[in-house]
N, C-alpha and C positions, 0 to 999 in steps of 0.2 A: 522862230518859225515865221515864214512871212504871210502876209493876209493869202496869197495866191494859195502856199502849201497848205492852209486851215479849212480855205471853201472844198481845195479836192481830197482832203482828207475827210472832210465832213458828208463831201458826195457818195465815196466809199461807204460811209457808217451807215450814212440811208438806204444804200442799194442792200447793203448786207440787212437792215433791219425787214426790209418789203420781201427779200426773198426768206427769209425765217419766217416772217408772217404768212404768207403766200404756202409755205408747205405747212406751218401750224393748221389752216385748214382741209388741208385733205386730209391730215390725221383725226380731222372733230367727225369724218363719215363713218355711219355703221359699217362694220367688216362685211357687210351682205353684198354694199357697195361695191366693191373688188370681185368678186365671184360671179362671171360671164353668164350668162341664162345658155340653155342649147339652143343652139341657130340649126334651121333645116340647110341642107348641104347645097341647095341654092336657092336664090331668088325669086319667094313666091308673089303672086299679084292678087291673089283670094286668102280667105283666114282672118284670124285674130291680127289685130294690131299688137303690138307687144312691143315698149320701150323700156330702155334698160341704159345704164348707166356705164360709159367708155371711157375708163379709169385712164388710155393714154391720151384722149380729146378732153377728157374731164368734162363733158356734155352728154347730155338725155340723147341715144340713136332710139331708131326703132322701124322693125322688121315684120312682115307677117309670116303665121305660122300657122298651122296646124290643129296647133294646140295649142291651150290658152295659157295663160301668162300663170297662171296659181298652181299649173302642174309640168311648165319649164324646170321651176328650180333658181338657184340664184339671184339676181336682180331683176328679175324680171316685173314686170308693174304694166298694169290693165292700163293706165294712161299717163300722160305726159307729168301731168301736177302730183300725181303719184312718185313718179322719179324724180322730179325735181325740189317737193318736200321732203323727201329719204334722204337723196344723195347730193341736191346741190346743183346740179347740171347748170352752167352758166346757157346754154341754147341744148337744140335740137335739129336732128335730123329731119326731113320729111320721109315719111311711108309710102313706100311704091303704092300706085294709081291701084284700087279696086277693079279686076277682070283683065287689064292689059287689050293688047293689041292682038289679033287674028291673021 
């Protein structure tokens, strides 16, 4: 085997070891993490804050509602460090402006 075949065989071995590690951790989150909180059916700009964990972004979003974050259901969490010590969230969303435009 020559020195050239051993470095990109070795670069393979590490790419393959980073993406086993890399999905080892989304398996170390609690199952609550996976399960969507209910979203009101659009865009509100008054309400609870409510962030919640977006298992395809793998980051903290967060939405206002209605209703508060302990009778959503799901992942849903009263604030940001609350989802991101549950679930891990590498960032976040920001929350539409309180009251909006006229």
């Amino acid at each position: 085997m020559t020195p050239h075949q051993t470095w990109f065989l070795l670069l393979i071995v590490s790419v393959l070891i980073n993406m086993i590690d890399a999905n080892s951790r989304t398996r170390e989150r609690p199952a609550v993490c996976n399960q969507p909180p209910q979203m009101p059916s659009r865009v509100l700009n008054f309400g609870y804050e409510v962030f919640y964990f977006n298992k395809k972004e793998a980051k903290c979003k967060c939405f206002r509602s209605t209703v508060s974050s302990k009778d959503l259901g799901g992942n849903a969490f009263h604030g940001l460090k609350a989802c991101r010590n549950k679930c891990g969230g590498a960032s976040f969303s920001v929350c539409p402006r309180r009251g909006g435009k006229r």
